[in-house]
PAFI-500994 format. One record per residue (C-alpha): x, y, z. Coordinates in steps of 0.001 Angstrom, whole numbers, padded with zeros to 6 digits, always signed. Last residue first. Layout:
<recs>
XYZ...
</recs>
This chain:
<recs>
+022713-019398+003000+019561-020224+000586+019411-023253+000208+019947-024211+004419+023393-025182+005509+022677-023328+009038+018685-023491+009716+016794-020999+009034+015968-018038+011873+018282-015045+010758+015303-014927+007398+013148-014176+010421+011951-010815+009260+012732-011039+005416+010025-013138+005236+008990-011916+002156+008252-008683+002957+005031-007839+003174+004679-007462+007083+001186-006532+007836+000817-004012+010990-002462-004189+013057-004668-001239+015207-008123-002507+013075-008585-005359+011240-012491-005607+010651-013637-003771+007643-010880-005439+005317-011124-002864+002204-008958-000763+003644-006193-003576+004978-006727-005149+001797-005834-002346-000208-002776-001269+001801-001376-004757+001041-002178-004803-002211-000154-001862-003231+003429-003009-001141+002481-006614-003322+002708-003950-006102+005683-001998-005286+007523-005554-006136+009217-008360-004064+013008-008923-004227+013820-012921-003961+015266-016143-001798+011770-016418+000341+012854-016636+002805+014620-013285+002844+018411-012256+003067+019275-013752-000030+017586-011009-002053+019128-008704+000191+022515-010483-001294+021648-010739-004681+020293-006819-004924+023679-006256-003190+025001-007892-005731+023585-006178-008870+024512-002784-007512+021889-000191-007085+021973+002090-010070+018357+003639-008768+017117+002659-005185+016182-001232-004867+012374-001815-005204+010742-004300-002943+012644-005228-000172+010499-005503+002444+007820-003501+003282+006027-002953+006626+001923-001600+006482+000148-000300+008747-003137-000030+010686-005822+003031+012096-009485+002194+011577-011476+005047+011739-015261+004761+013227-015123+002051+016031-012630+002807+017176-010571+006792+017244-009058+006151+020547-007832+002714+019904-006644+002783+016629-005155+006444+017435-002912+004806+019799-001650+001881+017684-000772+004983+015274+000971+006612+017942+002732+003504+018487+003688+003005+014338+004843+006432+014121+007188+006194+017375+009009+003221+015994+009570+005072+012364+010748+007627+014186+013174+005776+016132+014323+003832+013586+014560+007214+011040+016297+009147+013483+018978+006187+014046+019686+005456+010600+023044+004100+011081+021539+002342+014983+019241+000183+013396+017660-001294+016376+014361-003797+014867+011186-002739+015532+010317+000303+013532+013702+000030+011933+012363-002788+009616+009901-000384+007700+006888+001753+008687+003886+003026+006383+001045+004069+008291-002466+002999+006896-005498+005387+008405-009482+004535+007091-012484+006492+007887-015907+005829+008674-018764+007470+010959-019076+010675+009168-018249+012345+012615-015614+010341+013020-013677+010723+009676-014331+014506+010271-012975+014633+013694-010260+012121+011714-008671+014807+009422-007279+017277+011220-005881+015580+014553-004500+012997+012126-002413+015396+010064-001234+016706+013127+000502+013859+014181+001640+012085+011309+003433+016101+010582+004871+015668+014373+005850+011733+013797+006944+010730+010505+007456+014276+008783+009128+016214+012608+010759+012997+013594+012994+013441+010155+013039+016747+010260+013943+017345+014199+016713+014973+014296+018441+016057+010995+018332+019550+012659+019540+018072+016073+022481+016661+013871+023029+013007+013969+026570+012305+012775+027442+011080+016239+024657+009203+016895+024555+007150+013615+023650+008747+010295+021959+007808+007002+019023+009834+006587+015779+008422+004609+013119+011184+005217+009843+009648+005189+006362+010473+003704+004214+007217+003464+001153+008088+005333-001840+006652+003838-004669+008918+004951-008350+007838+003815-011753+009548+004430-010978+012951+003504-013715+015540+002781-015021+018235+000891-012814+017735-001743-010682+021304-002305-011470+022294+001422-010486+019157+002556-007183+018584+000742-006496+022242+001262-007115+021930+005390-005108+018872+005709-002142+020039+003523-002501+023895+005604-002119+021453+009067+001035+019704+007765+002403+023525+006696+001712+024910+010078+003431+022110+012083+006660+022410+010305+007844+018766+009449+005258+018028+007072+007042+020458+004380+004386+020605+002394+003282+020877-001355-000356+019180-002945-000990+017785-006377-004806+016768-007270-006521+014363-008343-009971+013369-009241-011025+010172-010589-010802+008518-014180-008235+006193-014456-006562+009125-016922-006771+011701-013629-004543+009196-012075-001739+009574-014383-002414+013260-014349-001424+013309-010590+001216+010927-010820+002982+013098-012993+002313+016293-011313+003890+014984-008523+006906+013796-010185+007317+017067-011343+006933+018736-007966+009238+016671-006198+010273+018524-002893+008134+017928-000471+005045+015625-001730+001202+015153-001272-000845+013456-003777-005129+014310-002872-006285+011456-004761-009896+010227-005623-010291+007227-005187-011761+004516-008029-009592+000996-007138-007101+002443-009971-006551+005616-008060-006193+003772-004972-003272+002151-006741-002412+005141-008601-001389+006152-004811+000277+002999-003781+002295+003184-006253+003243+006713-006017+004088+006300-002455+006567+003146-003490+008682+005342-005778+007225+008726-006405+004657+011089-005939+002794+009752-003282+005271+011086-000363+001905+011562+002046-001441+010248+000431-005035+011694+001009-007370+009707-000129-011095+010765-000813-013962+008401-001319-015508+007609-004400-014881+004064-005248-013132+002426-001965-015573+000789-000682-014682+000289+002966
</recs>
């Protein structure tokens, strides 16, 4: 896919590692539908930012965990482009709780913006993608989508049920939409984040060192521009993954 000209639509793109990878796609020449909850500002922000790399932009509000306001995104980003041809969904509520601290209404958010919002998004946008005969789907997952991480358990087992109804939708929707995604490491530590538990995560890849937003950015590009991967996830992560495989005594331990 060349990416000058066509029309991304981008869940949580106003900040952190969504708004990277938005003025990323901004920067390759997309035009940017931003989607975001609850920062507006921010929003705006990376909305004008992208407007100075010369495309389109524009800022869009939902709550992707209610059904009607995930289907009123895909319908305004549509309506106010014509079309979408790209959905990077990055939205994800980040809720620290086991079991017991789980709350059915913590349950049903978080599910609700990975999975339910994921869900209808995708039956909006792709009869479109299909019928044009291209379109392009990155899900954004993390270690909990295959790894038990029972202190964020709504987010695991979202994150898990994202990245198989996205594996789904790569076969159903082939050959026209290409459906893949993308798992980040550690690659930008939350604000006033301790200088040794940078060190330690650090540590805790092969590769001995935090990555950046950026490799999180190229990622995403390459899996858009690379017209034959299709229903694959792309670790970028510096090996943080089998870090628990090196050898006792190694530089790093």
């Amino acid at each position: 896919m060349n990416l000058s000209g066509k029309v991304a639509l981008v869940t949580g793109g106003a900040v952190r590692v969504g708004r990277a990878i938005a003025l990323g796609l901004a920067s390759a020449g997309a035009h940017l539908a931003v989607h975001y909850h609850r920062s507006a500002d921010a929003a705006q922000e990376t909305v004008a930012e992208a407007r100075r790399r010369g495309v389109k932009a524009i800022a869009l509000q939902a709550d992707l965990a209610g059904p009607e306001e995930a289907r009123a995104l895909a319908r305004a980003a549509e309506a106010h482009f014509g079309r979408v041809d790209i959905v990077v969904h990055g939205a994800s509520p980040f809720v620290r709780a086991s079991l017991s601290g789980t709350t059915p209404e913590i349950w049903r958010q978080v599910l609700g913006v990975l999975v339910d919002g994921f869900f209808i998004l995708a039956r909006e946008l792709t009869p479109g993608m299909v019928a044009r005969g291209e379109g392009n789907i990155v899900v954004i997952l993390d270690r909990g989508t295959f790894d038990p991480w029972p202190d964020f358990l709504a987010h695991s087992v979202g994150k898990s049920a994202l990245w198989a109804l996205a594996r789904n939708l790569a076969v159903e929707l082939a050959p026209h939409v290409r459906v893949n995604g993308v798992v980040p490491g550690p690659v930008l530590p939350p604000p006033d984040y301790p200088e040794e538990d940078r060190a330690r995560i650090a540590r805790g890849t092969l590769l001995g060192r935090w990555g950046d937003p950026q490799d999180v950015v190229e990622a995403v590009l390459f899996l858009l521009r690379s017209d034959y991967i299709t229903g694959e996830v792309l670790f970028v992560d510096g090996g943080e993954r089998w870090a628990h495989r090196r050898p006792v005594g190694s530089r790093l331990e």
